[in-house]
N, CA and C atoms as a LAMMPS dump frame, in Angstrom:
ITEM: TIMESTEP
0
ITEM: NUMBER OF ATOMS
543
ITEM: BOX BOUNDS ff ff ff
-5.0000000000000000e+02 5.0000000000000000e+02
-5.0000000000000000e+02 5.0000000000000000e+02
-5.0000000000000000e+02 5.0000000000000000e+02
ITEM: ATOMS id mol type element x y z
1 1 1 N 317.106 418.548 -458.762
2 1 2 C 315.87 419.099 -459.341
3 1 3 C 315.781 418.704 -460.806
4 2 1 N 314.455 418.231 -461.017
5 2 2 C 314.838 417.534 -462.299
6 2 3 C 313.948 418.765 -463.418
7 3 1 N 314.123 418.856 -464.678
8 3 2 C 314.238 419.698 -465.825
9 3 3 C 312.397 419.722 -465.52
10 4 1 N 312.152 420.476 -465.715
11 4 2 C 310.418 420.953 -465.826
12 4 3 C 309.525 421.83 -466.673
13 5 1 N 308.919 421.671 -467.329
14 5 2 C 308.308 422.627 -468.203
15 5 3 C 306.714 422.401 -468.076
16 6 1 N 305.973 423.257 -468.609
17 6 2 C 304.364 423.576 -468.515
18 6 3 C 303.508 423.216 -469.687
19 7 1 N 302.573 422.618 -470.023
20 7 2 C 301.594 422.783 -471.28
21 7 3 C 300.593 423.019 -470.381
22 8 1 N 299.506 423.95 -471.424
23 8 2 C 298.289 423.659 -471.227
24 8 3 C 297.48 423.642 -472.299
25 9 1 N 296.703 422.592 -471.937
26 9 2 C 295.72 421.802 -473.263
27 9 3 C 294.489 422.425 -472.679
28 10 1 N 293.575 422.591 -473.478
29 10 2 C 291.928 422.521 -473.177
30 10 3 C 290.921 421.263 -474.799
31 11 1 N 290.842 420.496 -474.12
32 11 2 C 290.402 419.402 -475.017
33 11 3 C 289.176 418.783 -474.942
34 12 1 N 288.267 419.571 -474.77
35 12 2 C 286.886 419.096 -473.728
36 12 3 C 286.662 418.764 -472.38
37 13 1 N 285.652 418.335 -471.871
38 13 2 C 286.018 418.072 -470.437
39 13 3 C 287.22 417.567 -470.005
40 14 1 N 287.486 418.327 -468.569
41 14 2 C 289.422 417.674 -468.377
42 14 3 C 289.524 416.695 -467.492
43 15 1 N 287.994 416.254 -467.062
44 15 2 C 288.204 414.491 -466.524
45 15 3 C 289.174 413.197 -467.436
46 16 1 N 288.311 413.283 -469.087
47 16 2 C 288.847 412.822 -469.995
48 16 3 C 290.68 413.137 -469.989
49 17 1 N 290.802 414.753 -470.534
50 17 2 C 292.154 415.131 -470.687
51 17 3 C 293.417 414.765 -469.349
52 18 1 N 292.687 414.918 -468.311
53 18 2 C 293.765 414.766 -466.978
54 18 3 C 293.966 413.128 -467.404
55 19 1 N 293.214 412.436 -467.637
56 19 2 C 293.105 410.76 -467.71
57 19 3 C 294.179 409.887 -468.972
58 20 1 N 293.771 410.736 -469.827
59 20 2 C 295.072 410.805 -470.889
60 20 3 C 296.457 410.726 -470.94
61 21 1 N 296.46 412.351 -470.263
62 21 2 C 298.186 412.537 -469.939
63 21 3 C 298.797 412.037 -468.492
64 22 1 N 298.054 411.528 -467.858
65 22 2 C 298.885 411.393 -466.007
66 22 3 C 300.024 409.922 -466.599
67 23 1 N 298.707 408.855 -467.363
68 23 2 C 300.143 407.649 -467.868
69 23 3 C 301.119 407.977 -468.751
70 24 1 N 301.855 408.869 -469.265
71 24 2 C 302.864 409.059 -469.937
72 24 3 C 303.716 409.394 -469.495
73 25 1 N 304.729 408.572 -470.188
74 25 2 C 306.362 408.945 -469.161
75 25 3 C 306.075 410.624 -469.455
76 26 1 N 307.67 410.518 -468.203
77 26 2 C 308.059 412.188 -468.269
78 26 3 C 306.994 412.704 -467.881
79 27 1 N 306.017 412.668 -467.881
80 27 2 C 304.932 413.539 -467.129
81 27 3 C 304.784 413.413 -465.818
82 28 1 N 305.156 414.456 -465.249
83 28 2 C 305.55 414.937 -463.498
84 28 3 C 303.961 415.289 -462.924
85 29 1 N 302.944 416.029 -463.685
86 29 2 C 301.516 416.164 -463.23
87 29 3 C 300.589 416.643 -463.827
88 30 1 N 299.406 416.482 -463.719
89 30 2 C 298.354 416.803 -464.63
90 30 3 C 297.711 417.6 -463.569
91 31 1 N 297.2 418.359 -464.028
92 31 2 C 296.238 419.264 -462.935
93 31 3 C 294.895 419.987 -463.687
94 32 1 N 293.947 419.302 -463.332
95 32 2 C 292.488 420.157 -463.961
96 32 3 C 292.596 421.435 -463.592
97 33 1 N 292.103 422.029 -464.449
98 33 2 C 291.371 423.622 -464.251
99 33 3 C 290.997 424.532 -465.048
100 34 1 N 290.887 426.04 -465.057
101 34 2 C 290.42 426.757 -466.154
102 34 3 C 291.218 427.628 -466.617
103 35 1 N 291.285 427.95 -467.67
104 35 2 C 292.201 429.392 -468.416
105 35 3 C 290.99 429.953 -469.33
106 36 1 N 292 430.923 -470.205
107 36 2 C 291.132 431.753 -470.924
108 36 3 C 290.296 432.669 -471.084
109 37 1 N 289.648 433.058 -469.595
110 37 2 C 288.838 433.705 -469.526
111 37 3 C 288.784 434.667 -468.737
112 38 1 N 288.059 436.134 -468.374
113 38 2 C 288.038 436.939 -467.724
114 38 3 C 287.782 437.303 -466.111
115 39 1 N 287.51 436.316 -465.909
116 39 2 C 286.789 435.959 -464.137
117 39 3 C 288.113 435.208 -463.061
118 40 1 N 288.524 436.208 -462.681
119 40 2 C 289.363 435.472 -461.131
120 40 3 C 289.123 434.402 -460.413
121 41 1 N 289.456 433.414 -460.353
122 41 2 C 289.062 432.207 -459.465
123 41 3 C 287.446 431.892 -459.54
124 42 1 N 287.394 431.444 -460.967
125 42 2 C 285.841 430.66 -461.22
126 42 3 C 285.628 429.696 -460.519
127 43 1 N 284.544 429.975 -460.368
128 43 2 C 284.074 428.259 -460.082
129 43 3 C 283.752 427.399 -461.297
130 44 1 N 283.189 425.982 -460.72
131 44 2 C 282.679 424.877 -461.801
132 44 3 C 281.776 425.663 -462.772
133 45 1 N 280.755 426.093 -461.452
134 45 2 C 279.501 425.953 -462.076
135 45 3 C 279.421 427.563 -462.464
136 46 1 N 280.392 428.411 -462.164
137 46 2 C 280.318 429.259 -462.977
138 46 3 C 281.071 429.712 -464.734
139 47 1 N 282.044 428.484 -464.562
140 47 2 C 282.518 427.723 -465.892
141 47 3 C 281.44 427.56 -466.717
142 48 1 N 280.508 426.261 -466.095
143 48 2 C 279.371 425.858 -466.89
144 48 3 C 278.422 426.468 -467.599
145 49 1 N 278.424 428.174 -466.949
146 49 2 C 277.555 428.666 -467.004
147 49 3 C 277.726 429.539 -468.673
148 50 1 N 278.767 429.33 -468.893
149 50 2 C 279.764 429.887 -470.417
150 50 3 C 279.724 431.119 -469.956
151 51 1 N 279.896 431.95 -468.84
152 51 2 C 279.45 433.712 -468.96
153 51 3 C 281.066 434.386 -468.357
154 52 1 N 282.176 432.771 -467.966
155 52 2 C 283.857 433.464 -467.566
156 52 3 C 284.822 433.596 -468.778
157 53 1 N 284.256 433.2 -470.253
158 53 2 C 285.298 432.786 -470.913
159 53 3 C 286.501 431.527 -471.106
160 54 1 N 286.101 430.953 -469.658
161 54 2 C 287.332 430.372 -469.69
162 54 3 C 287.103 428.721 -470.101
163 55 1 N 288.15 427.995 -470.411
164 55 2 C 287.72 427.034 -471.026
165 55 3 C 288.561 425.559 -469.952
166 56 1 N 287.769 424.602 -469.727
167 56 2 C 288.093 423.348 -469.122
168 56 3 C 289.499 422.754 -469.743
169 57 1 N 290.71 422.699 -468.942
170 57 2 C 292.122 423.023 -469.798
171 57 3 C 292.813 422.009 -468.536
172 58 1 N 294.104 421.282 -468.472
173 58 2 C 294.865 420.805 -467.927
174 58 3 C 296.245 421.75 -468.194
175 59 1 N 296.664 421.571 -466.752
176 59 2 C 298.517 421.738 -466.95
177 59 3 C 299.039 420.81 -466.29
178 60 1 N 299.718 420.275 -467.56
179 60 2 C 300.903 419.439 -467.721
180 60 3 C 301.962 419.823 -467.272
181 61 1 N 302.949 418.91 -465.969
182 61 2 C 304.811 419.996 -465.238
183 61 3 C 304.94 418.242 -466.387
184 62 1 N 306.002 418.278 -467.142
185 62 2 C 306.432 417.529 -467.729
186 62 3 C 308.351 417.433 -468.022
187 63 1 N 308.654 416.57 -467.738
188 63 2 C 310.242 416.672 -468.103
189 63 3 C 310.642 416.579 -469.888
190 64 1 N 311.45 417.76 -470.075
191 64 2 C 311.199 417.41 -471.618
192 64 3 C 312.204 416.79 -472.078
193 65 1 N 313.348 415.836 -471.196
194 65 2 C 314.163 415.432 -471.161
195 65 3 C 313.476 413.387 -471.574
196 66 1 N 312.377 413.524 -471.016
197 66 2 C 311.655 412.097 -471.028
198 66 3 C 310.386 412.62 -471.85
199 67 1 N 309.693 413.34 -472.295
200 67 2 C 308.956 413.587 -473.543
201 67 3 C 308.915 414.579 -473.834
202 68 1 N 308.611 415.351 -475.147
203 68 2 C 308.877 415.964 -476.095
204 68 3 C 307.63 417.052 -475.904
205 69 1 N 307.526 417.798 -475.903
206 69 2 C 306.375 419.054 -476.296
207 69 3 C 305.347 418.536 -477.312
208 70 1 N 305.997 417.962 -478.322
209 70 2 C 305.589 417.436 -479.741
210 70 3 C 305.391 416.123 -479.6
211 71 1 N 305.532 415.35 -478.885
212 71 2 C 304.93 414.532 -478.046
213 71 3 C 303.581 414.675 -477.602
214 72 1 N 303.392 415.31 -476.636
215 72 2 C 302.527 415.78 -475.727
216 72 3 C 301.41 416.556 -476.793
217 73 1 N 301.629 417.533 -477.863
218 73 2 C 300.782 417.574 -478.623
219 73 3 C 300.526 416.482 -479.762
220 74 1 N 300.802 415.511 -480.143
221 74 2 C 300.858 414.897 -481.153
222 74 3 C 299.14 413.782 -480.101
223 75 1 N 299.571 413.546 -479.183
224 75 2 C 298.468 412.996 -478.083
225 75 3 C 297.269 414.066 -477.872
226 76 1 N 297.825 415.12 -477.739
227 76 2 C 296.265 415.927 -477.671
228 76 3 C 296.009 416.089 -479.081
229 77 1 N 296.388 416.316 -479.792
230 77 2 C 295.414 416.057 -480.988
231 77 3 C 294.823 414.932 -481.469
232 78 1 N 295.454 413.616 -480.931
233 78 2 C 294.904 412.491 -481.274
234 78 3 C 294.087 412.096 -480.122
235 79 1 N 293.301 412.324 -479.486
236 79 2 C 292.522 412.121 -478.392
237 79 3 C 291.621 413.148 -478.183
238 80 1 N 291.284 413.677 -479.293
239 80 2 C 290.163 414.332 -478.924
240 80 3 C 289.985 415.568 -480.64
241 81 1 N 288.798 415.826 -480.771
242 81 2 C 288.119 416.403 -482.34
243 81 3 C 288.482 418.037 -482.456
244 82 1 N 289.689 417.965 -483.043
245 82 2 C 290.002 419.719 -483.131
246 82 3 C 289.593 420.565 -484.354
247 83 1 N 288.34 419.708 -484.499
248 83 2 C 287.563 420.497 -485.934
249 83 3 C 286.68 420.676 -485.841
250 84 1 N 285.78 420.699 -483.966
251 84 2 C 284.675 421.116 -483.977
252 84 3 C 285.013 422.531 -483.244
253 85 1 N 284.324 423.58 -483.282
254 85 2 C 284.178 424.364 -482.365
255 85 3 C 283.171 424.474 -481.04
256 86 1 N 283.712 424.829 -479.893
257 86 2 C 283.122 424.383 -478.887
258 86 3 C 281.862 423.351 -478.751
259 87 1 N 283.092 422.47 -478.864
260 87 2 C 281.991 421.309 -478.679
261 87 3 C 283.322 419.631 -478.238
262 88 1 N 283.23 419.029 -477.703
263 88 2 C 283.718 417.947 -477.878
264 88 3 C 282.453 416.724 -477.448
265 89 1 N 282.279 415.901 -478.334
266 89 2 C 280.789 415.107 -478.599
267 89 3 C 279.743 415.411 -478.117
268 90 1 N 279.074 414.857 -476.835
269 90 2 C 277.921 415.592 -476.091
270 90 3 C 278.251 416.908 -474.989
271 91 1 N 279.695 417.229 -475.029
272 91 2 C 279.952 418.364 -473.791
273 91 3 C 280.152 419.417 -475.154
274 92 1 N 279.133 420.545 -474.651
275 92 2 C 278.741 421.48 -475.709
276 92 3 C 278.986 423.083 -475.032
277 93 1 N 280.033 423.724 -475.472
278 93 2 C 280.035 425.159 -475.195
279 93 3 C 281.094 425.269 -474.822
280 94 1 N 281.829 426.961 -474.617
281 94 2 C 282.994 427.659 -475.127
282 94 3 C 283.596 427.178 -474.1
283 95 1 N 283.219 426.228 -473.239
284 95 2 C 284.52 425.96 -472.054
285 95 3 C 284.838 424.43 -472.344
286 96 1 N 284.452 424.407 -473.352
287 96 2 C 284.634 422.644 -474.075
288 96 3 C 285.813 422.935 -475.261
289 97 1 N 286.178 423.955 -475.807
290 97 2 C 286.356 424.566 -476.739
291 97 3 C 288.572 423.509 -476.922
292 98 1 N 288.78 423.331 -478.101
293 98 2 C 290.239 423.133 -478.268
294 98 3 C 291.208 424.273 -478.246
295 99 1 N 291.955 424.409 -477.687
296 99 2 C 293.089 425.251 -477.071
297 99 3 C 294.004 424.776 -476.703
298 100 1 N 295.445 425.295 -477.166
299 100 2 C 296.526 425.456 -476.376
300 100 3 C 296.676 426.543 -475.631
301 101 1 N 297.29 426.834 -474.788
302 101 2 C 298.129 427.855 -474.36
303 101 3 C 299.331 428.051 -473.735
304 102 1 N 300.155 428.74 -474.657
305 102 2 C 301.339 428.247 -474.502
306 102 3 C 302.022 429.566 -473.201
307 103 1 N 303.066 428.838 -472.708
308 103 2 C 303.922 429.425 -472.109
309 103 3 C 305.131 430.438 -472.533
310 104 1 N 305.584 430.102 -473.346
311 104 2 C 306.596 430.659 -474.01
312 104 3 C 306.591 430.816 -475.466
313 105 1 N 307.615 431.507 -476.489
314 105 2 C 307.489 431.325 -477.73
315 105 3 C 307.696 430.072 -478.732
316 106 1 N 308.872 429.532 -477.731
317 106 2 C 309.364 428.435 -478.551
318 106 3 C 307.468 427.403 -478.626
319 107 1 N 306.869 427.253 -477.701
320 107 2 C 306.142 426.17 -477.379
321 107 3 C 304.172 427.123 -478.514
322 108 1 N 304.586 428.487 -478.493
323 108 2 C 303.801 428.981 -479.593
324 108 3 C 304.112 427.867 -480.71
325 109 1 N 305.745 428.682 -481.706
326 109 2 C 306.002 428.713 -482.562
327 109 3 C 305.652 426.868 -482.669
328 110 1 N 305.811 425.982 -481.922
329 110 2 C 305.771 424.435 -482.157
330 110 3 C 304.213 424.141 -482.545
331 111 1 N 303.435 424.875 -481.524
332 111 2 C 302.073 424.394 -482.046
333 111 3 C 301.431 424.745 -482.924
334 112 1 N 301.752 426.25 -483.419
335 112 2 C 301.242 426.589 -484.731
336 112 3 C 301.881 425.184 -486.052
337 113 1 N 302.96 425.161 -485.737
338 113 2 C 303.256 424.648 -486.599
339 113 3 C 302.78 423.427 -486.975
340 114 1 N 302.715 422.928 -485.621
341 114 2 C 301.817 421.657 -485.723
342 114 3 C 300.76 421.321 -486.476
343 115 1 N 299.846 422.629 -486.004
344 115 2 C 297.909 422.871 -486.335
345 115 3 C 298.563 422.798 -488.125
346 116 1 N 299.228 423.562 -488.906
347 116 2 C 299.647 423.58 -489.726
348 116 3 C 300.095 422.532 -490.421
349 117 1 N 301.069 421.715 -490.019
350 117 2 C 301.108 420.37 -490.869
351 117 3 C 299.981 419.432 -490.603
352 118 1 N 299.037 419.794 -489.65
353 118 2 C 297.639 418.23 -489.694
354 118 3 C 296.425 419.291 -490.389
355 119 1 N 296.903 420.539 -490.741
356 119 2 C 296.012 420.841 -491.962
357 119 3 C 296.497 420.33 -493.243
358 120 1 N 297.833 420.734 -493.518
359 120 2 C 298.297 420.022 -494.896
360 120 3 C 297.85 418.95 -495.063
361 121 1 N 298.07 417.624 -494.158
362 121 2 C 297.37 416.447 -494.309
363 121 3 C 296.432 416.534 -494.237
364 122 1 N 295.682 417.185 -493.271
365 122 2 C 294.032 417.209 -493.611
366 122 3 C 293.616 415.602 -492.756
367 123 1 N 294.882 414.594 -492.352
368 123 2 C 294.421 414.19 -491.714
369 123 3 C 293.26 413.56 -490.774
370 124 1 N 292.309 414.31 -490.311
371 124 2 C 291.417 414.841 -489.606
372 124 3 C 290.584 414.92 -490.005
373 125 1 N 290.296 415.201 -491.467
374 125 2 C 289.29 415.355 -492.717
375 125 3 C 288.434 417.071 -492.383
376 126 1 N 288.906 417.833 -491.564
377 126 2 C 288.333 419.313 -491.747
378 126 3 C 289.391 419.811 -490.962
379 127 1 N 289.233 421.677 -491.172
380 127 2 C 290.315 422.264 -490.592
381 127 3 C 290.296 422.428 -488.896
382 128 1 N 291.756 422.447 -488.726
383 128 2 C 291.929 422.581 -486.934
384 128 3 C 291.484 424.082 -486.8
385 129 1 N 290.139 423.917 -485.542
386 129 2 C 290.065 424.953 -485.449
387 129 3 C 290.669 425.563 -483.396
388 130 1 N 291.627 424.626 -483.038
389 130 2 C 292.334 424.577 -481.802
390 130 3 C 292.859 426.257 -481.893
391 131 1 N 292.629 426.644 -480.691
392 131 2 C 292.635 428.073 -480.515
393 131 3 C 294.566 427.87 -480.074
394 132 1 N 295.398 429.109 -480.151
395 132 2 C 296.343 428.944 -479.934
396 132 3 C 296.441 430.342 -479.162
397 133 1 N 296.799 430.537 -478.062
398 133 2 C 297.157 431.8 -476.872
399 133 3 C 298.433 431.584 -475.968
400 134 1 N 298.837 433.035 -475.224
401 134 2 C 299.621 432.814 -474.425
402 134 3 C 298.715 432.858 -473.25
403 135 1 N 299.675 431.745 -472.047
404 135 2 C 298.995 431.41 -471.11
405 135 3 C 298.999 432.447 -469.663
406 136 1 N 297.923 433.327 -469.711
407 136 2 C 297.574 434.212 -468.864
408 136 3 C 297.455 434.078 -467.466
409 137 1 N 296.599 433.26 -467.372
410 137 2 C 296.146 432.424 -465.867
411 137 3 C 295.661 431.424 -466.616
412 138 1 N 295.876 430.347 -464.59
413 138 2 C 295.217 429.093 -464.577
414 138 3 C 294.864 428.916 -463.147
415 139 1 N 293.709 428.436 -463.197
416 139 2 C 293.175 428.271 -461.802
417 139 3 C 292.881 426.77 -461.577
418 140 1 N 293.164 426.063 -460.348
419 140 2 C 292.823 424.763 -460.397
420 140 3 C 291.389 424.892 -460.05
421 141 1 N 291.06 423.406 -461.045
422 141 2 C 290.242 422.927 -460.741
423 141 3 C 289.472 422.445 -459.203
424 142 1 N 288.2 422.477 -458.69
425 142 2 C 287.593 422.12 -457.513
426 142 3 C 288.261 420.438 -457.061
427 143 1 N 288.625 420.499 -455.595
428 143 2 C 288.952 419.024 -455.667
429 143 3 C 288.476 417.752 -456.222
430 144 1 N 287.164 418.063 -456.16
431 144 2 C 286.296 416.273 -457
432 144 3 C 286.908 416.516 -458.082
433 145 1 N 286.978 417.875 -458.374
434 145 2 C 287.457 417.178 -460.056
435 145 3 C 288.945 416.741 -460.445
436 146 1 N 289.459 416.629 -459.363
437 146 2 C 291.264 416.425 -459.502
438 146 3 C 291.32 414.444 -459.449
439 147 1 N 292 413.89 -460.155
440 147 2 C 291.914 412.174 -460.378
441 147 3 C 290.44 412.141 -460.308
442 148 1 N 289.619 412.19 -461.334
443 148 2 C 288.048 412.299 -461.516
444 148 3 C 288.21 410.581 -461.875
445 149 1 N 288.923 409.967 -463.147
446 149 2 C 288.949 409.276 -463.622
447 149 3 C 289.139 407.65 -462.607
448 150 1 N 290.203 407.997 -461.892
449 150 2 C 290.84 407.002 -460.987
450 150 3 C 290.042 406.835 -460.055
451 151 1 N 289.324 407.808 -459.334
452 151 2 C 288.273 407.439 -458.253
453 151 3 C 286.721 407.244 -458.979
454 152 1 N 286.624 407.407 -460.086
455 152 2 C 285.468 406.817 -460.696
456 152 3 C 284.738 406.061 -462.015
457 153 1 N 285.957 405.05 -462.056
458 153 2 C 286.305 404.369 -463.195
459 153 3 C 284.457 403.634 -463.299
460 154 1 N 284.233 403.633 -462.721
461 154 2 C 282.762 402.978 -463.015
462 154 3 C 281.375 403.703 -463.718
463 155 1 N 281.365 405.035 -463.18
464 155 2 C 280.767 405.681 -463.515
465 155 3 C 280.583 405.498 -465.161
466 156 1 N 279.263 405.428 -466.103
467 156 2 C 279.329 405.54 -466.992
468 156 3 C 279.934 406.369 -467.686
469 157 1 N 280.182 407.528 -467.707
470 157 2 C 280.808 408.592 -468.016
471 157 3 C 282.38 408.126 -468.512
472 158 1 N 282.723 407.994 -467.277
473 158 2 C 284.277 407.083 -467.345
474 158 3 C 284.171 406.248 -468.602
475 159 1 N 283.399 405.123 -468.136
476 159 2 C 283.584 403.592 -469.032
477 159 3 C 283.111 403.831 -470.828
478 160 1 N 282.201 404.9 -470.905
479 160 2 C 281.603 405.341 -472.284
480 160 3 C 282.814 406.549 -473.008
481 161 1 N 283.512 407.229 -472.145
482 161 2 C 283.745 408.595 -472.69
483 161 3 C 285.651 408.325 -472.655
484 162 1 N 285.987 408.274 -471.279
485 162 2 C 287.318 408.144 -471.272
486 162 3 C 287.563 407.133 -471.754
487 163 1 N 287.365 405.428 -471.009
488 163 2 C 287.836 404.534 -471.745
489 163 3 C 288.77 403.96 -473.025
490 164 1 N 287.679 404.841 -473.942
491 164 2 C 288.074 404.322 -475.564
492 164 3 C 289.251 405.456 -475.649
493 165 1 N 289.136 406.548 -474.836
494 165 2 C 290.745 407.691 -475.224
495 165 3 C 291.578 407.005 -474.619
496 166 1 N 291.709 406.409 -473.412
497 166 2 C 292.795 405.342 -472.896
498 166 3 C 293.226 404.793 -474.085
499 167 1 N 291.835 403.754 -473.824
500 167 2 C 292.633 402.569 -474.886
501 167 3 C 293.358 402.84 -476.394
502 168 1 N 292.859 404.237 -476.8
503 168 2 C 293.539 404.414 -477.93
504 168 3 C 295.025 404.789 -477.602
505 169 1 N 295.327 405.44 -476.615
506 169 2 C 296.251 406.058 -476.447
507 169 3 C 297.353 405.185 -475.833
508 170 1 N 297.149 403.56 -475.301
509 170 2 C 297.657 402.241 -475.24
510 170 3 C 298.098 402.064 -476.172
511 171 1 N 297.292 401.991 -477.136
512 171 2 C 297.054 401.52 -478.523
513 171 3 C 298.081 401.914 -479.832
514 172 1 N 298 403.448 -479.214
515 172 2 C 298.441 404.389 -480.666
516 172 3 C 300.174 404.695 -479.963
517 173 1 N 300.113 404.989 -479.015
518 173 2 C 301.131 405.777 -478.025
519 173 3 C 301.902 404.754 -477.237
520 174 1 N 302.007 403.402 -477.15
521 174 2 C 302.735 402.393 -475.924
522 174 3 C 304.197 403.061 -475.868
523 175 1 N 304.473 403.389 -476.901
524 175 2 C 306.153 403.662 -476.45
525 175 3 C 305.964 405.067 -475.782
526 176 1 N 304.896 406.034 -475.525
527 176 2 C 305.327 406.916 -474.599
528 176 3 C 304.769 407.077 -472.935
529 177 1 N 303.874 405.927 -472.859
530 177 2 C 303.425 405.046 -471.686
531 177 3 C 304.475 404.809 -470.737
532 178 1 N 304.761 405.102 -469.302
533 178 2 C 304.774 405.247 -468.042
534 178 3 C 305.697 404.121 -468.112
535 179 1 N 304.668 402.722 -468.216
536 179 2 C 304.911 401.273 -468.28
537 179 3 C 305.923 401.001 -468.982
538 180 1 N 306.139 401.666 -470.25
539 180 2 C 306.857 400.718 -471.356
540 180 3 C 307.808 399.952 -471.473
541 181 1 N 308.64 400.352 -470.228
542 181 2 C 310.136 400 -470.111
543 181 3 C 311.186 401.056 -469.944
């Protein structure tokens, strides 16, 4: 049985976010779905509707033996705008919203700290406003939306929205890529 641990990100839509993290080593699975919010087993379109609280979020089973927690956030913050509030570009409202939610303390205490040093830098050029919680529930996502990316690389959506987070994340990230060696 190999070493396993949990993140969950909410980074705007989680077509994009699942698409991100599935190529990185050490990552065992990505799974769309929702947290955050007050409603038992939402649906999509009652997500959409902003009236569950809960926000469009992935969980990551990751070996932390083959990547790092700090890893794994150092990529969600670089793949997506943690200085807007609910909003990530044209997907607009509180289930679009930046969030962690962590599992445990140690994986708190890491991300505060995080949000904290890419304010010092400023980095980013405004403050992180990435929500930080413990992780209550998670409900998966509806099947279409599970490998959204892989079964519909054509779709504009895909080729306009995910794409360029790939390629950055080729780009910025090769040594923690699947592929690398």
């Amino acid at each position: 049985m190999e070493n396993k641990e949990i993140a969950v990100f909410g980074g705007g839509c989680f077509w994009c976010t699942e698409a991100v993290f599935k190529d990185l080593k050490g990552v065992i699975s990505v799974m769309p779905g929702y947290s955050g919010g007050t409603v038992e087993n939402p649906t999509y379109e009652q997500v959409c509707e902003g009236t569950t609280g809960h926000a469009e979020v992935i969980k990551i089973e990751f070996n932390p033996e083959e990547i790092s927690y700090r890893d794994l956030l150092t990529v969600f913050f670089a793949t997506h705008d943690p200085t807007t509030i609910n909003r990530q570009g044209n997907d607009i409202g509180e289930q679009y919203r930046s969030v962690i939610f962590y599992e445990n303390e140690g994986q708190k205490k890491e991300a505060e700290a995080f949000i904290k040093e890419l304010n010092s830098s400023n980095k980013k050029g405004g403050r992180i406003v990435t929500e930080v919680g413990p992780l209550s529930g998670f409900y998966e996502a509806e099947d279409y939306h599970k490998n959204y990316y892989e079964k519909n690389q054509s779709q504009p959506y895909c080729q306009l929205i995910i794409n360029p987070k790939l390629e950055k994340v080729q780009k910025d990230f090769a040594e923690l890529l699947k592929n690398s060696g």
